[in-house]
C-alpha positions as CSV (number, residue, x, y, z in Angstrom):
1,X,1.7,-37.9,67.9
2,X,1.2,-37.1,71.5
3,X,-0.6,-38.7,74.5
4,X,-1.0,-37.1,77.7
5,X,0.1,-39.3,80.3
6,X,-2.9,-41.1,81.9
7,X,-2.9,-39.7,85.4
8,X,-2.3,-43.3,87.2
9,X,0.7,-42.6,85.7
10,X,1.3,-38.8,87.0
11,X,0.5,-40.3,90.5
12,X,3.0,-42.4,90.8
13,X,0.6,-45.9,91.1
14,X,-2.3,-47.4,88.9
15,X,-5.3,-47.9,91.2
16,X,-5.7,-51.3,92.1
17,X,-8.1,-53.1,89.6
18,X,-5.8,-51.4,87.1
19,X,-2.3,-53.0,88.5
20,X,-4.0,-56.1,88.7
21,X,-5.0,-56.6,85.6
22,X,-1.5,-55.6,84.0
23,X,0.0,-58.2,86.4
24,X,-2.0,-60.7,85.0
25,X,-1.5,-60.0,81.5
26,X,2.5,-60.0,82.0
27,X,1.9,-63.0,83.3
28,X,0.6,-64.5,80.5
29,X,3.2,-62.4,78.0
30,X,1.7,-59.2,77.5
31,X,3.2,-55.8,77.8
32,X,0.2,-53.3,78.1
33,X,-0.7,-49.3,78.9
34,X,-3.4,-47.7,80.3
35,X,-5.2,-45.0,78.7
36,X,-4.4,-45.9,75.2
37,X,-6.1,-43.0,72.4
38,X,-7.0,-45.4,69.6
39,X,-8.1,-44.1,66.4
40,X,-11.4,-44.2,66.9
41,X,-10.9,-41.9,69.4
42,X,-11.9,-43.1,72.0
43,X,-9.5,-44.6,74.9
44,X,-8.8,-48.5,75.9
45,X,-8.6,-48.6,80.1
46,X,-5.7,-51.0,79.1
47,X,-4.6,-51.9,75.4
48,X,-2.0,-54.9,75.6
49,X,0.0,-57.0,73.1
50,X,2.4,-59.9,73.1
51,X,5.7,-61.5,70.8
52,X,2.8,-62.7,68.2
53,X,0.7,-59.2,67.9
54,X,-2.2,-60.8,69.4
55,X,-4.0,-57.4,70.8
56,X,-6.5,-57.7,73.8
57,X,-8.4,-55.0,75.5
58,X,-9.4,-54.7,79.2
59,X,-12.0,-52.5,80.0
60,X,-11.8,-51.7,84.1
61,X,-15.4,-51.0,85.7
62,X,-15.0,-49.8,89.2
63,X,-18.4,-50.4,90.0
64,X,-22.5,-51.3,89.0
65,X,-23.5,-47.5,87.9
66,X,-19.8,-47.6,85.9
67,X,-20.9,-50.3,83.8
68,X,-24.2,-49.5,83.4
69,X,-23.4,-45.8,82.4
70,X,-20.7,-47.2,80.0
71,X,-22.7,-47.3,76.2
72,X,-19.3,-47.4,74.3
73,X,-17.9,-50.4,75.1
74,X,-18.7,-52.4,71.9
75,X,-16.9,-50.1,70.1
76,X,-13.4,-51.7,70.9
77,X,-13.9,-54.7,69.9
78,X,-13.2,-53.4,66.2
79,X,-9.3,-53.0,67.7
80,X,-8.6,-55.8,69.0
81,X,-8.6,-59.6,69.2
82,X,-9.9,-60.3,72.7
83,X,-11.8,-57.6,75.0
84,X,-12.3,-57.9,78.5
85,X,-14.2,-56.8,81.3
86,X,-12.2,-56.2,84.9
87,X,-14.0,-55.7,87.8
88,X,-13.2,-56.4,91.4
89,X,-14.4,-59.4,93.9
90,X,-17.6,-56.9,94.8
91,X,-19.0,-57.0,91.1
92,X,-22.1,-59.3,90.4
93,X,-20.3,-61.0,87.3
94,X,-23.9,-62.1,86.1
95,X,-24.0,-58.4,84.6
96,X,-21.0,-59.1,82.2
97,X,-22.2,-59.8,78.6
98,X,-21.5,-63.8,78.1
99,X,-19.7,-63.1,74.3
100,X,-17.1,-61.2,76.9
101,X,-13.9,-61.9,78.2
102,X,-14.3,-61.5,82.3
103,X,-11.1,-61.3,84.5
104,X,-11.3,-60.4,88.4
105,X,-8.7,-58.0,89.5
106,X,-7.9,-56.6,93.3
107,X,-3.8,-55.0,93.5
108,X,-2.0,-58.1,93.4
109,X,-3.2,-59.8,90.2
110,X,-6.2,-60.9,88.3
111,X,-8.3,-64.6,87.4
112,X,-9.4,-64.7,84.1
113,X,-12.9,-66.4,85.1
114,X,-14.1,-66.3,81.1
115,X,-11.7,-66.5,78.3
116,X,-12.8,-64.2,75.7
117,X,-13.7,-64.8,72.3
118,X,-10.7,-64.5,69.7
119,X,-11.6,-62.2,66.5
120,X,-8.8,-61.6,64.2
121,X,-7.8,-58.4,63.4
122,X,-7.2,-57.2,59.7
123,X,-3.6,-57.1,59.4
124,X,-3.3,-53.5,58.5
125,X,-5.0,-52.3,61.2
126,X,-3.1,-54.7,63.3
127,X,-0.1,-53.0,62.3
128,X,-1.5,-49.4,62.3
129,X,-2.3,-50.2,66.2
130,X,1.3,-51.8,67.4
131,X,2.6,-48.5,65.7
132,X,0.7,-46.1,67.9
133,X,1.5,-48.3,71.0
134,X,5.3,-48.1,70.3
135,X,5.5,-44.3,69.5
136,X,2.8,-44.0,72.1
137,X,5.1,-45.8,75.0
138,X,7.9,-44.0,73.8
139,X,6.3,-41.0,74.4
140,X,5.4,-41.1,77.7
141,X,8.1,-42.9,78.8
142,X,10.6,-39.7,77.2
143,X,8.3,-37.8,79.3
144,X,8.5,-39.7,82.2
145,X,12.2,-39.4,82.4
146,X,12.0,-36.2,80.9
147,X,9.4,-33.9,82.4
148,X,10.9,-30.7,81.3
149,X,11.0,-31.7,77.3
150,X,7.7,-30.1,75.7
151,X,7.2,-30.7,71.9
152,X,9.0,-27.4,70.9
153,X,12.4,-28.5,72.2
154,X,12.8,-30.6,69.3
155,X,14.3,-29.3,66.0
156,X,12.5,-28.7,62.7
């Protein structure tokens, strides 16, 4: 399995919505990525997941037209328990769908002002998906510390 590394990480920094929004949800317990490729294909801004396996899903919208372009959306809710909208202190919140999760995010941390609405996932997939993250995370942090490895350096 490979991931490219999300290029907040190749820079060095995530932008700041991004670094808020992590801060928060260590915070509260969660370890979390950016960029993660679920199975769907399609990619979580930030995937996160804490000591029980409760899964939550922030999607980052840098701006109006970002939000409003954005049709996909719905579709992570079928991976994980809680989704989220971030958006910075600029964003008219009133656009956020109610049935959301809302958090407020600038570089230093977040405020969750809506909790989101908790939907189980089915066990399997909840397994399936704290798999991926943990091969996923190992992957880019091999290649973090490694940036000379490439896939054909290991043996067959």
């Amino acid at each position: 399995m490979t991931d490219d590394l999300p290029s907040e990480l190749n820079i060095g920094g995530a932008p700041p919505i991004f670094r808020g929004v992590r801060r928060a949800l260590a915070a509260r317990g969660f370890a979390s990525m950016v960029e993660f490729r679920l199975a769907c294909g399609r990619r979580a801004d930030v995937l996160a997941m804490d000591e029980a396996g409760t899964i939550v899903i922030v999607e980052v919208k840098s701006g109006v037209a970002d939000f409003r372009s954005d049709q996909k959306w719905p579709e992570y809710r079928d991976w994980c328990d809680a989704f989220y909208f971030a958006v910075d202190d600029a964003f008219p919140t009133e656009l956020i769908p109610e049935d959301c999760g809302l958090m407020v995010a600038d570089a230093y941390g977040a405020e969750v002002l809506r909790e989101a609405p908790e939907c189980k996932l089915a066990p399997a997939r909840r397994k399936t998906l704290i798999l991926r993250a943990a091969l996923t995370g190992a992957g880019r942090l091999h290649r973090l510390e490694d940036p000379a490895f490439t896939q054909s350096d290991t043996p067959v």
